[in-house]
Phi, psi and omega in degrees: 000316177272009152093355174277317181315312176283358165283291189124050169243189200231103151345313213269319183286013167272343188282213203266150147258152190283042165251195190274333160312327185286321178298318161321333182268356159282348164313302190290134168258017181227068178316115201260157174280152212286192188269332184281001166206037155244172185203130171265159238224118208261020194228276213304277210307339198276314196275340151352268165324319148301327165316283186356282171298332141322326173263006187264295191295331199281308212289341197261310180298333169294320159315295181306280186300351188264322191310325198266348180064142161274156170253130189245169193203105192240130171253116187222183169251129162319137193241341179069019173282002180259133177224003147243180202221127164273130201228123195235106192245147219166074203205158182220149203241161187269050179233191126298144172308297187311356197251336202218151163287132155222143228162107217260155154270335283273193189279337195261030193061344150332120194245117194233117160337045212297331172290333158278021199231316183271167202256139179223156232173110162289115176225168179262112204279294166331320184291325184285313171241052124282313194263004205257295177285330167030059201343077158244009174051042190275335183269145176265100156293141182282351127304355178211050193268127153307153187305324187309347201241299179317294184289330153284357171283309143336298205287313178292005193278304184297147179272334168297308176311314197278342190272319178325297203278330177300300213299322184272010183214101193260313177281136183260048189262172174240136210283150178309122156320181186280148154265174183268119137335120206285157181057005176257137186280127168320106188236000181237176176213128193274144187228147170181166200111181178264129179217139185275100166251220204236177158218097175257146157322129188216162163238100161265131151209160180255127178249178170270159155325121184064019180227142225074318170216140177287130188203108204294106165218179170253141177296115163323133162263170196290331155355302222258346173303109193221115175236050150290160188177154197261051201289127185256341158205149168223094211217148160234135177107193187304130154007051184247099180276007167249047122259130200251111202260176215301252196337324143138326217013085186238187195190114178226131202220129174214133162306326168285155185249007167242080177205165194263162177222106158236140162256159184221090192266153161245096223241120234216102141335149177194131190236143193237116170227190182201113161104128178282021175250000159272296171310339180276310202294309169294356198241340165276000177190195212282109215266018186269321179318340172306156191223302190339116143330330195235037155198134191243123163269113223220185160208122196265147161219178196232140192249138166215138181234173176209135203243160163175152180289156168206171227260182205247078167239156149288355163323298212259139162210115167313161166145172169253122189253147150248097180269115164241159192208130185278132162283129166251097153208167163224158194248136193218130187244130176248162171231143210206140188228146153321194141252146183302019159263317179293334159314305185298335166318315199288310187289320157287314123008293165295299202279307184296319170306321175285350174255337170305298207295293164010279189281015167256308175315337201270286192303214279318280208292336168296340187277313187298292130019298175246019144302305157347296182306304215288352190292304176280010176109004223244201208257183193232147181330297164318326169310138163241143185238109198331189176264358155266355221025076191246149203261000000 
């Protein structure tokens, strides 16, 4: 009656069998087919495998990103409890020491002597950009700055990196200069240190000897004017010289001996932190005040410059400027991880997702796969077939 006999097949071999393993399987409740009418398949193993891997790269990348943390990006107003600005200069001018002026302006009328605050140092300009620049192109004009210069400037933007790079350089010193060479004459002046100013809007700058400020000196000749110059760092707030800030290694040259250097800084509070209880912690009290390892206090700015030869009167006074302006906001970049539970969430997540969709992909494509057939006559995986194969 039911159509098995005439194919030659046999009813009985679909139930249970009467022993005591057969009796056992009523216990499972999820009754598996027999092993004798399943047959594996070079399709199923292959997409296995591909499941595998999928959950294999997705699992590393859900990991790889809970290591690395999101960066979050908090905007407040500067409260201004710091009323002075540490300003970190490292630079070297084509000029003789005995030759240039150095000297802050600010908004609050302060006038601060910066060459006597600064460390100044006779060097040799060929000496610097053999051994400082060694035409491996690290120093930059800022009209030609490489991707390579970019992408690190960018890399120093993260907060793992800038804490990574503080933690591995402890010292905030500024590194030795080239020595002099016997019998080589000095034509340059390495200018470098720390100085305390207001923080305020300012003007630094390096001028020649009698120009600019009235002073019993000898007049410079105009002859003798060369303000090419090196900067290798210029930063404001605490000391981090592996960080790279726009200006720099940077590298500016001019041929004319009357001619001018302005940079135009915008200068940004900028908090480096690690963990959003730190960032709460910064936002109740005086954020100069951190000790914390895993918070850094720094100031980022943004640079634009402008050069020109200009006519050799007293009107003009050659020289190099740095015009900067305190922003009032501060910007605090946190970098913040999850918990190791919501990781395991994300990862099961995952893994279930990619075996769901999996098996849907697999049957979709096993259906299509024997529609095909029956379309072309031929027979489909699901048909059982007599022992001549008639069907």
């Amino acid at each position: 009656m039911n159509g098995f006999s005439a194919h030659g097949l046999d009813d009985d071999a679909f139930g249970e069998k009467s022993d005591v393993k057969g009796s056992l399987r009523t216990f499972d409740a999820f009754p598996k087919t027999k092993s004798s009418y399943t047959a594996p398949s070079r399709r199923g193993g292959q997409w296995t495998v591909l499941i595998l891997a999928i959950c294999t790269v997705l699992s590393f990348s859900e990991l790889r990103a809970w290591l690395k943390g999101t960066e979050n990006h908090h905007f407040s107003v500067e409260k201004g409890v710091s009323h002075e600005l540490q300003l970190n200069l490292d630079m070297v001018v084509k000029m003789p020491c005995d030759t240039l002026r150095v000297n802050i302006q600010d908004a609050a009328g302060d006038r601060i002597l910066a060459g006597e605050l600064l460390k100044r140092e006779d060097t040799s300009w060929k000496l610097w950009m053999d051994k400082r620049n060694g035409g491996t192109g690290i120093y930059q004009t800022l009209s030609q700055e490489d991707n390579d210069r970019l992408e690190a400037q960018e890399e120093d933007a993260h907060v793992h990196h800038v804490l990574g790079e503080v933690r591995r350089n402890p010292r905030k010193k500024f590194a030795k200069g080239p020595r002099m060479r016997w019998g080589e004459k000095p034509d340059s002046c390495r200018i470098y240190g720390s100085l305390e100013g207001n923080k305020v809007q300012g003007d630094f700058h390096i001028t020649a000897r009698g120009h600019g400020y009235q002073e019993f000196a000898p007049h410079l000749d105009h002859s003798t004017f060369n303000f090419t110059h090196m900067i290798t760092e210029l930063s404001f707030g605490p000391h981090y010289p592996s960080i790279l800030n726009p200006l720099d290694k940077t590298i500016a040259s001019t041929e004319s001996h009357y001619y001018k250097y302005q940079y135009f800084l915008s200068v940004v509070p900028t908090i480096y932190s690690k963990g959003a209880r730190a960032v709460d912690s910064i936002l109740r009290s005086n954020p100069s005040s951190h000790s914390n390892k895993n918070i850094i206090f720094t100031n980022q700015y943004g640079a634009t410059s402008q050069s020109d030869a200009i006519p050799e009167n007293p009107f003009y006074v050659p020289g190099i400027y740095f015009k900067y302006n305190i922003e009032p906001i501060l910007l605090m970049i946190s970098e913040e991880r999850s918990s190791f539970l919501s990781l395991l969430i994300r990862l099961v997540n995952t893994v279930s997702g990619v075996m769901v969709t999996g098996g849907w992909v697999y049957q979709l494509s096993g259906w299509a796969i024997q529609l095909v057939r029956k379309r072309r006559g031929g027979v489909s995986e699901g048909v059982l077939t007599g022992k001549h194969g008639e069907e």
